[in-house]
Short mmCIF file of the C-alpha atoms (twelve columns), coordinates in Angstrom:
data_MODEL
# 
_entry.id   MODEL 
# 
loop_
_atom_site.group_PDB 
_atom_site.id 
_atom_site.type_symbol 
_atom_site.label_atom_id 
_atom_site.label_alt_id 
_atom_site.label_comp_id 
_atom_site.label_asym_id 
_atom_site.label_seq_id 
_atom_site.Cartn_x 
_atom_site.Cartn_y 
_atom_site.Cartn_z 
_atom_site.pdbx_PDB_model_num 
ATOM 1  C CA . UNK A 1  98.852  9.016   188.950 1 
ATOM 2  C CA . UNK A 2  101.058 8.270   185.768 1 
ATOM 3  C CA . UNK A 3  100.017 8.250   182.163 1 
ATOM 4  C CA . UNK A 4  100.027 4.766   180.651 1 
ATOM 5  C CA . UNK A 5  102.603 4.634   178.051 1 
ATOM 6  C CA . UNK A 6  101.311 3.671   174.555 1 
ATOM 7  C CA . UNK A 7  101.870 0.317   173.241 1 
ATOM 8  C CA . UNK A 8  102.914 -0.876  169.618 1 
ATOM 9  C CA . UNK A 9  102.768 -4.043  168.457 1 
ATOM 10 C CA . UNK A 10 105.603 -4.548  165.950 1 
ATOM 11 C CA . UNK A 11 105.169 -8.284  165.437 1 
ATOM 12 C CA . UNK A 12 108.332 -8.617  162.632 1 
ATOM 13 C CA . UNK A 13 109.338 -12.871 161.719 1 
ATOM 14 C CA . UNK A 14 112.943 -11.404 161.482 1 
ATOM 15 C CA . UNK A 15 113.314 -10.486 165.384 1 
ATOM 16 C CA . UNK A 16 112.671 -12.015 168.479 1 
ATOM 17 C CA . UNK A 17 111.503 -10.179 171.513 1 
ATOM 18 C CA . UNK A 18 115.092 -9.335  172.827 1 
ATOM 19 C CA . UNK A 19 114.349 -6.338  170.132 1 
ATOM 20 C CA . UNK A 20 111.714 -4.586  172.558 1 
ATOM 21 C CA . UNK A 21 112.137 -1.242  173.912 1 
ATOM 22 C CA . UNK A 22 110.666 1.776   176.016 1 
ATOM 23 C CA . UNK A 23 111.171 4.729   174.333 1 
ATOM 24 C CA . UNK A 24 111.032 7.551   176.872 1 
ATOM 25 C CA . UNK A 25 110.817 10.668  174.733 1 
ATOM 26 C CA . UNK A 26 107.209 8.979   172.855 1 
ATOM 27 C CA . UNK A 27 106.341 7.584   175.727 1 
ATOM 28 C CA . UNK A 28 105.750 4.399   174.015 1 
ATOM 29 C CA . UNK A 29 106.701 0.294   174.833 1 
ATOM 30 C CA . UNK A 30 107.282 -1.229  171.408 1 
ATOM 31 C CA . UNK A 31 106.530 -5.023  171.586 1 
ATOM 32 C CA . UNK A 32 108.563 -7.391  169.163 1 
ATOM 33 C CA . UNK A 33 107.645 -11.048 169.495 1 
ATOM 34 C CA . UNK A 34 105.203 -12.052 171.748 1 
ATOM 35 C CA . UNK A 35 106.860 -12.487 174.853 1 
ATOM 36 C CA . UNK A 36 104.427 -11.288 178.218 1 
ATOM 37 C CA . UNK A 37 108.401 -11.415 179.790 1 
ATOM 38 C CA . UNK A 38 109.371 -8.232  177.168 1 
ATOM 39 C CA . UNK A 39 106.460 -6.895  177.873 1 
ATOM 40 C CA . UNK A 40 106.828 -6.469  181.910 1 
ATOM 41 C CA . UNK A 41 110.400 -6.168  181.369 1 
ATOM 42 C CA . UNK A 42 109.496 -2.596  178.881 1 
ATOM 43 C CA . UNK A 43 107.183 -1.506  181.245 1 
ATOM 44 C CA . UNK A 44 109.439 -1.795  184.311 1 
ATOM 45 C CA . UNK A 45 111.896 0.840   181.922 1 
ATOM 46 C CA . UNK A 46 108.662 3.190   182.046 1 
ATOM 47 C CA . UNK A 47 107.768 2.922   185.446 1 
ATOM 48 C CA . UNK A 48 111.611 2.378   187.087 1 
ATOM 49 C CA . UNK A 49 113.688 4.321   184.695 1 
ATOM 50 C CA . UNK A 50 117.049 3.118   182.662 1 
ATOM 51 C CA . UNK A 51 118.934 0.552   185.035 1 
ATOM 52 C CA . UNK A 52 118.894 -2.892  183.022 1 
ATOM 53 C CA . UNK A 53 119.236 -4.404  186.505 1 
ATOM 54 C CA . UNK A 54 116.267 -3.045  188.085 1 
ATOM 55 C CA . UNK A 55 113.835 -3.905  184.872 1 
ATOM 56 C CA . UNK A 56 115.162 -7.640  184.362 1 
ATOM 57 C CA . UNK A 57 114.940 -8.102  188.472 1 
ATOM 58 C CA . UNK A 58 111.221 -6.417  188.483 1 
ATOM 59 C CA . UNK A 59 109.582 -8.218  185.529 1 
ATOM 60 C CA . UNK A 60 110.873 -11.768 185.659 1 
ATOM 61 C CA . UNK A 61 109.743 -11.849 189.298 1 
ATOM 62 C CA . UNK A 62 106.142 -10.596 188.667 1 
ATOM 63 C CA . UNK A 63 106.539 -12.955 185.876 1 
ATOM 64 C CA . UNK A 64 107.590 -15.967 188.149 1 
ATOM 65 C CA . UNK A 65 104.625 -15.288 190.709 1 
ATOM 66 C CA . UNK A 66 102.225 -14.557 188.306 1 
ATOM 67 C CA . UNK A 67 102.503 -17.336 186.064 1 
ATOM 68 C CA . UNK A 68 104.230 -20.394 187.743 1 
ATOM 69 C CA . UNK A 69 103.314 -23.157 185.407 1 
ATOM 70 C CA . UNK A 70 105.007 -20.884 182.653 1 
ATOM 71 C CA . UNK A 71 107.957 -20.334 184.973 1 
ATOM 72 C CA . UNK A 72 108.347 -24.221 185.497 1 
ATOM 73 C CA . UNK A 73 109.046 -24.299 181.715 1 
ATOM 74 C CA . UNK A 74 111.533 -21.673 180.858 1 
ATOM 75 C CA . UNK A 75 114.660 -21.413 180.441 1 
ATOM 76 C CA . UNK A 76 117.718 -18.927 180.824 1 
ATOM 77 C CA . UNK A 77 119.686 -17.958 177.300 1 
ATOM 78 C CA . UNK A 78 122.108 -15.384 178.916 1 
ATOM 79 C CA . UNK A 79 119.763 -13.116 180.652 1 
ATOM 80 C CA . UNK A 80 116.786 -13.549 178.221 1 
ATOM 81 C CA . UNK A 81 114.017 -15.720 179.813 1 
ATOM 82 C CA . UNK A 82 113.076 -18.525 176.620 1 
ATOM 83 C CA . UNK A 83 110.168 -21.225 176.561 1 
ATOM 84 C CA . UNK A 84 112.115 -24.422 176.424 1 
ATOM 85 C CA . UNK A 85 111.116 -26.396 173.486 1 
# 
């Protein structure tokens, strides 16, 4: 009963996906990187509203049930979610 937000891909070598955002007002998730983390993490700002909290808690737990090999090989850089290498 919502309408999907648009999505831009803004694939840029100088940022990493931390530079993401949801920008309310366009209705629109703009991806940087290629992170399927950002991208849940974006979307719970559309669907949840502003709180940081709420959005980090939401999409690294679809994240981690969704794709548990992938979670098995990350790693935590502050509260950013990064493949370890």
């Amino acid at each position: 009963g919502i309408e999907a937000p648009k999505l831009v891909f803004a694939n840029d070598e100088q940022r990493d996906s931390g530079a993401s955002c949801f920008v309310p007002s366009l209705n629109t998730i703009i991806l940087h990187g290629r992170s399927v983390v950002s991208y849940l993490h974006e979307f719970a700002h559309f669907r949840f509203g502003r709180s940081e909290k709420t959005a980090c808690i939401w999409s690294v737990n679809l994240f981690r049930r969704c794709f548990p090999k992938s979670w098995a090989r990350v790693t935590f850089d502050g509260h950013m979610i990064r493949a370890r290498r």
